[in-house]
C-alpha positions as CSV (number, residue, x, y, z in Angstrom):
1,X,0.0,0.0,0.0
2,X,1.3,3.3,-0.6
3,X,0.1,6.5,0.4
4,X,1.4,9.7,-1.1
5,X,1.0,12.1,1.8
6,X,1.5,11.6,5.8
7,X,0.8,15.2,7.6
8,X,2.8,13.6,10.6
9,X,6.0,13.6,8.8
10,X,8.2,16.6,9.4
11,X,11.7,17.7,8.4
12,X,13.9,19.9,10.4
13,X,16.9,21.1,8.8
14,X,20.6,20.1,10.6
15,X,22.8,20.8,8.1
16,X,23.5,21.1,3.9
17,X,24.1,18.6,1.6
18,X,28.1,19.2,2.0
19,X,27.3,17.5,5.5
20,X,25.6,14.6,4.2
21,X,24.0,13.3,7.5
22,X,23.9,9.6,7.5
23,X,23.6,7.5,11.1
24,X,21.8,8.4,13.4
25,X,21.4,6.8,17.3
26,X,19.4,8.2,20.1
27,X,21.8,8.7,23.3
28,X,21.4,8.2,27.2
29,X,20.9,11.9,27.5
30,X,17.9,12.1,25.4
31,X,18.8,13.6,22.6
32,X,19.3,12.2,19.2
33,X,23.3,11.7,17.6
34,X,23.9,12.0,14.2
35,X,27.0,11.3,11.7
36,X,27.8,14.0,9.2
37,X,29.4,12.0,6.9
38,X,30.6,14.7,4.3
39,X,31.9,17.1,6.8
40,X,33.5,14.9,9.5
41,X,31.7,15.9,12.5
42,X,29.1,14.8,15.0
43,X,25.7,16.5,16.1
44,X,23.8,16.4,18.8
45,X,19.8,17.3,18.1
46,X,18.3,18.1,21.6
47,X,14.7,17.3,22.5
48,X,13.8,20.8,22.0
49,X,15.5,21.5,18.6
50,X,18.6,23.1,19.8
51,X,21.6,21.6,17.2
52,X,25.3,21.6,18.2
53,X,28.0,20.2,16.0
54,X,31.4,18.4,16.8
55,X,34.1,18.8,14.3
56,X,36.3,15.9,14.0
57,X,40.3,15.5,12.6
58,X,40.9,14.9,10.0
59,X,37.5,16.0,8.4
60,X,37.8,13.2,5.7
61,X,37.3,10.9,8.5
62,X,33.9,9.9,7.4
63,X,31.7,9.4,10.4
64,X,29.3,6.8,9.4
65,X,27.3,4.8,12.1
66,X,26.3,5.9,15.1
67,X,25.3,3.7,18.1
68,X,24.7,4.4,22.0
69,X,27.9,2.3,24.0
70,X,27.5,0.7,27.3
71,X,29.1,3.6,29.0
72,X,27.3,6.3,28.5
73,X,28.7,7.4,25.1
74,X,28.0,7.5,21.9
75,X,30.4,5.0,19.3
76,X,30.5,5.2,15.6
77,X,32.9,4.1,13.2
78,X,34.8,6.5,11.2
79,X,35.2,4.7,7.3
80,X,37.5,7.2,6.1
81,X,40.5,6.6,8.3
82,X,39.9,3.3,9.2
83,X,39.5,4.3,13.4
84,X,36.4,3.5,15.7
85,X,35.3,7.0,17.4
86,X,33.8,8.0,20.7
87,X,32.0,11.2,21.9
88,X,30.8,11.6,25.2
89,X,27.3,13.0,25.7
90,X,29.3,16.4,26.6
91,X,31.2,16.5,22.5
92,X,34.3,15.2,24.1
93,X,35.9,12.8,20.8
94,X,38.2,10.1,21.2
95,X,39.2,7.2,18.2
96,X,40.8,4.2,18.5
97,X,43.0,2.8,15.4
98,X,42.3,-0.5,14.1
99,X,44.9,-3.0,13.7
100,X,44.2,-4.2,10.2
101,X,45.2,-1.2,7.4
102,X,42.6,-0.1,5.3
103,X,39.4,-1.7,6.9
104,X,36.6,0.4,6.4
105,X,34.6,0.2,9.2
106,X,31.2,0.7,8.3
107,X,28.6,-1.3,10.9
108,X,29.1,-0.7,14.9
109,X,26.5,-1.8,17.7
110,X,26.7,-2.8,21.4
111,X,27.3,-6.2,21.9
112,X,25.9,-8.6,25.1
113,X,28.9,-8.9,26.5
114,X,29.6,-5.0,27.1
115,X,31.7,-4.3,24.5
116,X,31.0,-2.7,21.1
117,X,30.6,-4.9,17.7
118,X,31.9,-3.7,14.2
119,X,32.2,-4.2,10.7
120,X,35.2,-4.1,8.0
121,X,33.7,-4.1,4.6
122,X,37.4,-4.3,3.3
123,X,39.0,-6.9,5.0
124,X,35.7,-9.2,5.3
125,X,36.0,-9.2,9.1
126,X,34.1,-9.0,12.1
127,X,35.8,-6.7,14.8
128,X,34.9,-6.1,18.7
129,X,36.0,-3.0,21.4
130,X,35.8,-2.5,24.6
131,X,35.2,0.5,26.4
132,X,39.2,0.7,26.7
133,X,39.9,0.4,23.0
134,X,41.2,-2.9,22.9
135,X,40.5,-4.3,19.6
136,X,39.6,-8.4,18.5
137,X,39.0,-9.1,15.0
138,X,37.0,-12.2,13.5
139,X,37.6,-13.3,10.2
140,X,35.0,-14.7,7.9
141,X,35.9,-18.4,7.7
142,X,34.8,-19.9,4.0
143,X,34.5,-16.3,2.5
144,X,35.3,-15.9,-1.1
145,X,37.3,-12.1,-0.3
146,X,34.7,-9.1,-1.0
147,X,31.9,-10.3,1.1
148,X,31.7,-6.5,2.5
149,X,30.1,-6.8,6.0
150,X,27.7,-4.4,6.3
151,X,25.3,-3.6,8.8
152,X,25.8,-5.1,12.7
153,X,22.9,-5.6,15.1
154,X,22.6,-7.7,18.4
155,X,20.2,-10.5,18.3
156,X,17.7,-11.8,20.7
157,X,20.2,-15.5,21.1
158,X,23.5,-13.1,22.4
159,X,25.2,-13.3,19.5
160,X,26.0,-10.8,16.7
161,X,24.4,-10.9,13.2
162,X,25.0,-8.9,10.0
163,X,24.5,-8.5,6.6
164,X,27.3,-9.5,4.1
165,X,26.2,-7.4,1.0
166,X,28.2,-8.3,-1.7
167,X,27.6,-12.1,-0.6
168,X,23.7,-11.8,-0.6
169,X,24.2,-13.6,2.5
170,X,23.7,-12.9,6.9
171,X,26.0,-13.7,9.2
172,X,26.3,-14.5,13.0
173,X,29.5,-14.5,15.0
174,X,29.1,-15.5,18.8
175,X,30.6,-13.3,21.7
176,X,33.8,-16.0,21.3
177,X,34.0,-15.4,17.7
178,X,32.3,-18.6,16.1
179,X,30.9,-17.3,12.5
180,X,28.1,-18.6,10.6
181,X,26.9,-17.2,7.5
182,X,23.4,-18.4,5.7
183,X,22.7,-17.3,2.1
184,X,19.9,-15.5,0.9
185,X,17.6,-17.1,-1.5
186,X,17.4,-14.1,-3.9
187,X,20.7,-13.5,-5.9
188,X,22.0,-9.4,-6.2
189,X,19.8,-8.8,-2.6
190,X,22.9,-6.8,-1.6
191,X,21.4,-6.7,2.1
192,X,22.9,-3.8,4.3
193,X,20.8,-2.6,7.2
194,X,19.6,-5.2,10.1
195,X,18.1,-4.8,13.5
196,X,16.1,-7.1,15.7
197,X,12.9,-7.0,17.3
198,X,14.0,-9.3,20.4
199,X,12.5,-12.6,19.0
200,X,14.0,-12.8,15.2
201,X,16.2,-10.1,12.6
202,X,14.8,-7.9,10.1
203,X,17.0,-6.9,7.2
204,X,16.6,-4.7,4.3
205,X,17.8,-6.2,0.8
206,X,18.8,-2.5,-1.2
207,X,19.7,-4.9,-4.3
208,X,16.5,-6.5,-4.9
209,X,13.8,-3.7,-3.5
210,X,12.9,-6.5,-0.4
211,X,12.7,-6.7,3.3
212,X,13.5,-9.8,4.6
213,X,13.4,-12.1,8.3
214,X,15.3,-14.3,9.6
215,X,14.9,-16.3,12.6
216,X,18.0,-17.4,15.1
217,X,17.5,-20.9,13.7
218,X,18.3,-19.5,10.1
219,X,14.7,-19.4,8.3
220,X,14.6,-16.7,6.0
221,X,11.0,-15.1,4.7
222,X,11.3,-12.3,1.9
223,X,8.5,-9.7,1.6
224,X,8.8,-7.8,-1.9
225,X,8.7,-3.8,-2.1
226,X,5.8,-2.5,-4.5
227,X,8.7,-0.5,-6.1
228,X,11.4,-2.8,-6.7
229,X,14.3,0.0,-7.5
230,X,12.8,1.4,-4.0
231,X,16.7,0.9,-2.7
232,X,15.9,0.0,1.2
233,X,19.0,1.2,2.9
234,X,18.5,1.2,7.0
235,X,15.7,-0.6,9.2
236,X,15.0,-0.4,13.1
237,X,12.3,-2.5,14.9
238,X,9.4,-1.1,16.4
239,X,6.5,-2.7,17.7
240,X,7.0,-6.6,18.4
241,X,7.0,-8.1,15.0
242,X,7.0,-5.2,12.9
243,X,9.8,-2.7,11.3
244,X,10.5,0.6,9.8
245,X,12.9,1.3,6.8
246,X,14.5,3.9,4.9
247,X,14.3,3.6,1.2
248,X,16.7,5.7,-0.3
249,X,15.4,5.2,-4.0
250,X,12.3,6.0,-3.7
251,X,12.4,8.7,-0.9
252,X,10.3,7.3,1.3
253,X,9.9,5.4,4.9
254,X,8.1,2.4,5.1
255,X,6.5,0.1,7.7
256,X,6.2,-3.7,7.4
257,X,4.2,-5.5,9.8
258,X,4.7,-9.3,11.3
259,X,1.7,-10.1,8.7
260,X,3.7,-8.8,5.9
261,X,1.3,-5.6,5.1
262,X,4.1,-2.7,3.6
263,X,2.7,0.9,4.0
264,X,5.2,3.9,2.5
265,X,5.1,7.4,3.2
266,X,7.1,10.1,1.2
267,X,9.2,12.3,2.7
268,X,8.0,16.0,1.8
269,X,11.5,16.9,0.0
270,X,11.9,15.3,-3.4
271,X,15.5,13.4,-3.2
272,X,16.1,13.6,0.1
273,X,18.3,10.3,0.4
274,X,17.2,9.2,3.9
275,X,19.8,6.8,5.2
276,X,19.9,5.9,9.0
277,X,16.4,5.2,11.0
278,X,16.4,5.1,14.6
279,X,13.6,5.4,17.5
280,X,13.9,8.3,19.4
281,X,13.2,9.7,22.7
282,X,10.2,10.9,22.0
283,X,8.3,7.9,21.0
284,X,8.6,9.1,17.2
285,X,11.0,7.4,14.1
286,X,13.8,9.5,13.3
287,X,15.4,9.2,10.0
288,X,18.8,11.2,8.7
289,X,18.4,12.5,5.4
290,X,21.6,12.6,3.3
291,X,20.6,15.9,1.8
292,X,20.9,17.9,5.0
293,X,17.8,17.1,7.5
294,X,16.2,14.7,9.4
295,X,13.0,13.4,8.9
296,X,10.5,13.0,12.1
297,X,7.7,10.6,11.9
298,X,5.1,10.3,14.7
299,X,3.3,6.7,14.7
């Protein structure tokens, strides 16, 4: 179903389209973090509307997703110089080298074990930090190189899945590092975003215009977009059994319910590229728009 107008969807301006917002993560203090990937620096968007922006060095850095971390802070990998960052809820930035040159750390989420989970869509490995910046990295036994782990989530079993998206595959690594992968049944699905909804994960395929499920035993449903060059970039679960999705194709946000009803909305701004969805603070969906804004949409 697709509806062409939703008078609860808002944009509020946070930037240009030299800042590219991209992640965005609501943080312990309330307020809603965002990754401006095309200028290299952080913002914080307070419940009221009050913006502040964090520059970070160099500004190639390329902040790109942004998650809350078990201390407090807000974590988010920086693809440009291959470096894990950290920014307190105060704007005070810290980054952490990785070990492996040239990684390209895209996907980054807090793990069950109290550490923080990451991606490497250039060395086709899964890494993990601690609070302290120690750094682990897992490869991707049985891998063909250029699998290009994507997007990381925790799942409702304690382990870590994500999305291999030049594999058309989804992974799981296990606090200790044991990996299992399990293809998709659609070939170019190019999955990238993932989330769970605390009983099964949710994944977008931007390749093939689907959203698909998969349970913690490894069953995988597929639920076709009406637009199949919709491009579904980023997803976040909502209501038990249901999600929300960015499609970056089709400028839109969508909702897909555990009965596999799909309902768009269009964002008011033609070519907006929304990118990063997140649930925020105020019980609304929050998505970052690559153009310069974010998009608020009350359920």
């Amino acid at each position: 179903m697709h509806l062409p107008d939703l008078p609860s969807v808002e944009e509020i301006p946070v930037g240009d389209e030299k800042d590219g917002p991209y992640g965005i993560a609501s943080g312990a203090d309330g307020a809603l973090w965002l990754t401006f990937a095309g200028s290299g620096r952080i913002a914080r968007l307070a419940p009221g509307g009050g913006l502040r922006t964090y520059a970070l060095d160099p500004p190639g850095c390329r902040p790109t997703v942004i998650t809350p971390g078990p201390d407090g802070a807000l974590w988010f990998t920086r693809h440009g110089d291959h470096r894990i960052g950290r920014v307190t809820v105060d704007g005070e930035s810290s980054s952490f080298p990785l070990p492996t040159p040239d990684s390209g750390p895209f996907g980054i989420t807090a793990g069950p074990d109290g550490a923080l989970w990451f991606t490497e869509t250039r060395t086709d490995r899964v890494g993990r930090i601690t609070v302290e910046g120690e750094v682990t990295e897992f490869g991707l036994p049985g891998r063909a190189p250029g699998a290009f782990p994507s997007a990381i989530t925790a799942g409702p079993d304690g382990a870590l899945w994500f999305t291999l998206n030049q594999a058309d595959a989804i992974g799981r690594v296990t606090v200790n590092g044991e990996v299992t992968t399990y293809p998709l049944p659609t070939s170019g699905a190019a999955p990238v975003g993932i989330t769970s909804d605390g009983t099964a994960l949710w994944f977008v395929e931007i390749g093939a215009g689907r959203i698909g499920r998969i349970s913690v035993d490894g069953a995988i449903e597929e639920f076709p977009l009406p637009d199949p060059a919709a491009r579904p970039h980023a997803v976040v679960a909502a209501a038990p059994g249901e999600c929300w999705f960015t499609e970056w194709g089709a400028n839109r946000v969508g909702r897909l319910t555990g009965d596999g009803e799909i309902t768009e909305f269009d964002l008011p701004t033609p070519a907006s590229e929304p990118h990063g969805i997140t649930s925020g603070p105020d019980g609304a969906l929050w998505a970052a728009l690559e153009t310069g804004g974010v998009a608020r949409i009350v359920l």
